[in-house]
LOVEX-684111 format. One line per 4 residues: number of its first residue (from 1); their letters; for each residue x, y, z of C-alpha. Coordinates in steps of 0.001 Angstrom, whole numbers, always signed. Each point is the difference from the previous one (the first is absolute). Layout:
REM residues N
NUM = A = X:Y:Z; ...
REM end
This chain:
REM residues 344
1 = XXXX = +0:+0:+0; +1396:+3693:-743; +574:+1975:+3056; +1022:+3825:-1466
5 = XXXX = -584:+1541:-3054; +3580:+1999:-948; -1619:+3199:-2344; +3029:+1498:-2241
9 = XXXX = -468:+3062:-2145; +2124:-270:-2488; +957:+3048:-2090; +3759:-489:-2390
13 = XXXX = +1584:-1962:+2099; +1650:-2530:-2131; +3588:+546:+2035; -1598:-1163:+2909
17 = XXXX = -3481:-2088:-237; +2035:-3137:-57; +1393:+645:+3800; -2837:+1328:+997
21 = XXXX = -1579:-3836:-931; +2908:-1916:+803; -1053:+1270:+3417; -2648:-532:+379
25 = XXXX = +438:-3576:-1360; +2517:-1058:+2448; -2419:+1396:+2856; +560:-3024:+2855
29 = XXXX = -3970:-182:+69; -269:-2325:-3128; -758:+2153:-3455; -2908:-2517:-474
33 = XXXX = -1603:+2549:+3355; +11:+2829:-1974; -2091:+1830:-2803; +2356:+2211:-1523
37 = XXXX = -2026:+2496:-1909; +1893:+2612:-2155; -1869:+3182:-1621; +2145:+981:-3101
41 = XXXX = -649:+3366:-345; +748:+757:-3911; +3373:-591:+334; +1726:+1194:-3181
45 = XXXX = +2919:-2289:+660; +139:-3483:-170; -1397:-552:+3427; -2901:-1806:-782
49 = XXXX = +2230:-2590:-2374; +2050:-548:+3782; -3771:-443:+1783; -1204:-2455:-2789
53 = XXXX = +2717:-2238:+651; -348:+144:+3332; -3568:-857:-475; +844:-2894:-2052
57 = XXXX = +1699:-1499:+2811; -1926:+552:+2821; -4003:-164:-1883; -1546:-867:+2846
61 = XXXX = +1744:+2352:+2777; +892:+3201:-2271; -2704:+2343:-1603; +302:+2568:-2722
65 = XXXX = -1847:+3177:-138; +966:+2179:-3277; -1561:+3187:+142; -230:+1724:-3760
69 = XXXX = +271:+3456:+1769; +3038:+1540:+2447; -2244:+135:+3575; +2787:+597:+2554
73 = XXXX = +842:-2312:+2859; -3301:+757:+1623; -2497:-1121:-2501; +1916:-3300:-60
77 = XXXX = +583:-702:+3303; -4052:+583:+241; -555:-2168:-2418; +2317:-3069:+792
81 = XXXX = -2262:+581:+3499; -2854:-638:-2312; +1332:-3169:-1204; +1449:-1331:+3411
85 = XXXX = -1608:-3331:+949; +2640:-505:+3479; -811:+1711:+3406; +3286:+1461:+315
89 = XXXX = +1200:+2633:-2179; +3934:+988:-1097; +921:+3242:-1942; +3107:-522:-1105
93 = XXXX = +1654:+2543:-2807; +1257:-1479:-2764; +3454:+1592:-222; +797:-1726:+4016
97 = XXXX = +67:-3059:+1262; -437:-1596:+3534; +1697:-2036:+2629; -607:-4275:-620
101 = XXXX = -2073:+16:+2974; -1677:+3308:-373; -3425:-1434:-683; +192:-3706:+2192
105 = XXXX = +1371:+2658:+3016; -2823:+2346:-276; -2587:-2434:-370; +615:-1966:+2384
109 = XXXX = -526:+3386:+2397; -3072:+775:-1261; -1473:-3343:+247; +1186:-25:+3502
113 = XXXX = -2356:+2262:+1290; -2010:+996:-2739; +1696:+3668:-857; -1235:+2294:-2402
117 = XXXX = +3418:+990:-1065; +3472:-1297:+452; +2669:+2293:-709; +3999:-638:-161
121 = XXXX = +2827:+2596:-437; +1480:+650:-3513; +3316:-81:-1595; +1456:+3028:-2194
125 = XXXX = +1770:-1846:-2826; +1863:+966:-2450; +1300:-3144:-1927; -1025:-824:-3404
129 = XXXX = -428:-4078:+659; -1676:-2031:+2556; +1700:-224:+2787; -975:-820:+3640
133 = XXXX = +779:+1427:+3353; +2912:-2180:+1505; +35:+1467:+4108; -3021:+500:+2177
137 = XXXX = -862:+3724:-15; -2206:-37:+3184; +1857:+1270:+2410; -1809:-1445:+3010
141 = XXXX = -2717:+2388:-251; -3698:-1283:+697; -2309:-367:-2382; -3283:+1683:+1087
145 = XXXX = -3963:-1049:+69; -2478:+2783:-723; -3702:-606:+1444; -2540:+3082:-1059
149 = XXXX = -2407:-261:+2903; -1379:+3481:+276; +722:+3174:-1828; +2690:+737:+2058
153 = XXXX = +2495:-2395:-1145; -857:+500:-4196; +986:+3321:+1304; +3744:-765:+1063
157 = XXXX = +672:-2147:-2368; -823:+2146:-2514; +2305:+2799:+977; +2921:-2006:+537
161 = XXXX = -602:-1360:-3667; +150:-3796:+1424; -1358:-1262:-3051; +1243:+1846:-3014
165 = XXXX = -1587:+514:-2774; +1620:-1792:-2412; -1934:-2871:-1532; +4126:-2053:-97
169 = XXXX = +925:-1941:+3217; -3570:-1179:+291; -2504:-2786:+415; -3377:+1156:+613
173 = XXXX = -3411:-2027:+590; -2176:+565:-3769; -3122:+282:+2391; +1505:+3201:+1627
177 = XXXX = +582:+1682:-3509; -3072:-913:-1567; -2601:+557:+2867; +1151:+2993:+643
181 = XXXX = +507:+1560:-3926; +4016:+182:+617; +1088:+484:-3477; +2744:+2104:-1777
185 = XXXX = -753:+3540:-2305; +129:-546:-3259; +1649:+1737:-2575; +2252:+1239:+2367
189 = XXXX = +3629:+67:+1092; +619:-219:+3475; -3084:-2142:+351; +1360:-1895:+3656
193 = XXXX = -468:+3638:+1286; -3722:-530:+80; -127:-4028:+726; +2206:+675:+2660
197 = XXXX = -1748:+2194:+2483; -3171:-1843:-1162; +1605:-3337:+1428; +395:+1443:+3063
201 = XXXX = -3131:+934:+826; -1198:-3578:+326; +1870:-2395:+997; -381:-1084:+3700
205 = XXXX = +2574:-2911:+418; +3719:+480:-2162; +3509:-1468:+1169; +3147:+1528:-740
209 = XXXX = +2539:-2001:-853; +3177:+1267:+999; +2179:-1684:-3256; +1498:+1347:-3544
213 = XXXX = -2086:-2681:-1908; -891:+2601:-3098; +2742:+995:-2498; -1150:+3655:-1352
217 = XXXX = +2093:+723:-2887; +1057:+3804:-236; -430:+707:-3358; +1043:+3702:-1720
221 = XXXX = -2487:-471:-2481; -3184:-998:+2265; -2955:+2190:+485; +914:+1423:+3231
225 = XXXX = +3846:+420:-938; -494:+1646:-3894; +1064:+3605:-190; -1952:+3226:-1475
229 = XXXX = -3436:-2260:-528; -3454:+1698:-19; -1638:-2926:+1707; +1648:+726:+2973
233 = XXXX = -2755:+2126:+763; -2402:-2927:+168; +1390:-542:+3918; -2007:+3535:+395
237 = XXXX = -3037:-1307:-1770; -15:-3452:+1552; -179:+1902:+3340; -2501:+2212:-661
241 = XXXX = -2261:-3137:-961; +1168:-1610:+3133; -1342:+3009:+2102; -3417:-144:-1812
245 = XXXX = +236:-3906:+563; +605:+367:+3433; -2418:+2646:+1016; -2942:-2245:-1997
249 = XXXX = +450:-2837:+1824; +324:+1688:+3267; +3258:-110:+1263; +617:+4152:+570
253 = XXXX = -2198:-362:+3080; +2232:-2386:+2248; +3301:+352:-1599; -81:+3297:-1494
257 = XXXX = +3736:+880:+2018; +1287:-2814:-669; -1030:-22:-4000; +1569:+3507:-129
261 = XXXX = +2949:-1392:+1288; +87:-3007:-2968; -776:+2967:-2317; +3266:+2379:+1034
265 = XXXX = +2119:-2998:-185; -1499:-1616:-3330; -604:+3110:-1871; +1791:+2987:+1573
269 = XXXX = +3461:-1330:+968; +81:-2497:-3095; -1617:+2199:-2750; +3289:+3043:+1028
273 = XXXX = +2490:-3061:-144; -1184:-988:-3570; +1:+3916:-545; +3298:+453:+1203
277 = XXXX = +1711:-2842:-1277; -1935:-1772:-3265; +608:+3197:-1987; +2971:+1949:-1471
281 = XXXX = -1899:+3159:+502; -2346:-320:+3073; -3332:+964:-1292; -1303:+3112:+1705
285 = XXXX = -3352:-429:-1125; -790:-3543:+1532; +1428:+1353:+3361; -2864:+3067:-424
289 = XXXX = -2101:-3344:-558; +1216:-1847:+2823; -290:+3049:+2179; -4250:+543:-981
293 = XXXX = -462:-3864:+604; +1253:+486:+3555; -1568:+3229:+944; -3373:-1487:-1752
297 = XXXX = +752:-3626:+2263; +1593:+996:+2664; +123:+3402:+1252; -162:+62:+3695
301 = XXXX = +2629:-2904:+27; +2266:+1885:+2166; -2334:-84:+2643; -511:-4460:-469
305 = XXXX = +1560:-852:+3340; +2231:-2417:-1379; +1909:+2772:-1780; -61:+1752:+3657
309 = XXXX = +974:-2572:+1592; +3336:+113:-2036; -419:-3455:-2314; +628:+1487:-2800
313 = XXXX = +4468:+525:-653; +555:+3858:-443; +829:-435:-3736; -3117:-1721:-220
317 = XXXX = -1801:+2495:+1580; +2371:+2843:-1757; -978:-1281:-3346; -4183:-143:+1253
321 = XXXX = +274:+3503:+878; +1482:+796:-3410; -3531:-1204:-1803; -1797:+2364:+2656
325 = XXXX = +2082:+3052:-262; +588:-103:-3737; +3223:+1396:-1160; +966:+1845:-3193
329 = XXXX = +1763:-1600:-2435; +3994:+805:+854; -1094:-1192:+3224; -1829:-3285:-1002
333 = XXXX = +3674:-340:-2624; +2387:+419:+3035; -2499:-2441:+2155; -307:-2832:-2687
337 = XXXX = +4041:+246:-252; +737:+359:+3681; -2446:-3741:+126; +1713:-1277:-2595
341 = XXXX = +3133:+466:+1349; -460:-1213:+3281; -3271:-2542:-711; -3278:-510:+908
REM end
């Protein structure tokens, strides 16, 4: 019987679809437990040649979804959901590639006492072959049980980020994504942005496993590492949807602190990095955009006690204060050089 459906957008990645699957097909809980379902998203490389073989292979464990139109990673990680028959789910890009006993490791967790999400630690890697971790990286430190009993605790967690939003690093129950309508933007970059905090608000039971099992290749030519792009801006819109999401189904009127707090550090702080540091010549003009969107948001968020009661790093809270009290534009050039120079 299959035990987790593994969902791959797949978007030009003939240099590295192969590792991805060799992964995943020397995964210590048996191949034959696994639906390996990969959305090809008009590739205009030979990608889908690389998944057909695959497919050849494996007919029974590995499914092809060829989409005739570019959709972004959202629309086909929403749609490899669709198709999912298993009632664990694994988003796994298509350009990394995991630990042998990523999936047997996190399954067995979540079986143990039936968690909504299990979560490991990932690896930055570099390399351009499949290789595998050779020391433990663990360091002795715990790993940690969240239970969601009453507001209270949905609210700590959520400021101290516990579960990020990354869909990567993840195996998460089906039933909690589709009963609650926990799905990705579409046509968007930056579409985890909106999943994320989404996630979040439901789950009542995760683990977090305190082990590199997740290779996350850094690569310059990925969405969130291209230079001088327009759809970086999509970040901006995918949080503006998230607010409207999040005020529709409620949320604003228990965690409305604590969802300002996701917004300075998922749109604020990260949206004047990309500024700052994804373009030759930092745009003025999407800082003047990034300043309305707070004001609009967020404008008493000096006052949100967990800004007063200091949780925020000064050049965190430096840079916040810099969408408030807009500056001209030799200012915001000596500020977007100043960050780049010493980082975000």
């Amino acid at each position: 019987m299959k035990k987790i459906s593994v969902i791959l957008p797949c978007y030009n990645v003939e240099a590295y679809i192969d590792r991805a699957l060799t992964s995943i097909e020397e995964q210590t809980i048996g191949f034959s437990s696994l639906e390996v379902i990969c959305v090809n998203d008009c590739s205009t490389d030979a990608t889908l040649s690389h998944l057909q073989q695959w497919e050849s292979k494996y007919p029974e464990n590995i499914m092809i979804i060829d989409l005739a139109v570019n959709s972004r990673q959202g629309t086909a990680r929403n749609l490899g959901l669709e198709y999912s028959t298993c009632e664990y789910i694994a988003f796994v890009d298509s350009d990394d590639w995991l630990e042998k006993d990523y999936l047997e490791k996190l399954y067995n967790i979540a079986l143990s006492d039936d968690y909504d999400i299990v979560q490991c630690r990932y690896i930055r890697d570099f390399s351009k072959t499949l290789i595998y971790k050779e020391t433990d990286d663990s360091q002795n430190n715990p790993d940690e049980v969240l239970v969601i009993s009453v507001p209270e605790d949905r609210k700590k967690f959520l400021v101290k980020k516990t579960i990020n939003n990354l869909p990567h690093c993840k195996l998460i129950k089906k039933s909690l994504l589709l009963n609650n309508n926990i799905v990705f933007s579409e046509g968007l970059a930056y579409e985890d942005s909106y999943w994320g905090v989404l996630l979040n608000m439901y789950y009542t039971k995760a683990y977090i496993l305190n082990e590199q099992l997740y290779h996350y290749y850094v690569n310059d030519v990925s969405t969130s590492l291209s230079t001088n792009e327009f759809y970086h801006v999509d970040l901006l819109t995918n949080q503006i949807m998230l607010w409207d999401e999040l005020e529709e189904r409620g949320f604003m009127d228990e965690y409305k602190q604590e969802l300002e707090i996701e917004f300075v550090y998922s749109c604020a702080l990260i949206f004047w990095k990309m500024i700052a540091l994804r373009y030759d010549a930092p745009p003025y003009s999407l800082y003047r955009l990034l300043c309305a969107l707070v004001k609009n948001h967020i404008p008493n968020i000096l006052n949100n006690p967990h800004i007063l009661n200091n949780e925020l790093s000064e050049l965190h809270l430096l840079i916040l204060k810099s969408c408030l009290n807009i500056l001209n534009k030799k200012e915001f050039q000596k500020f977007a050089q100043d960050l780049k120079t010493i980082g975000i």
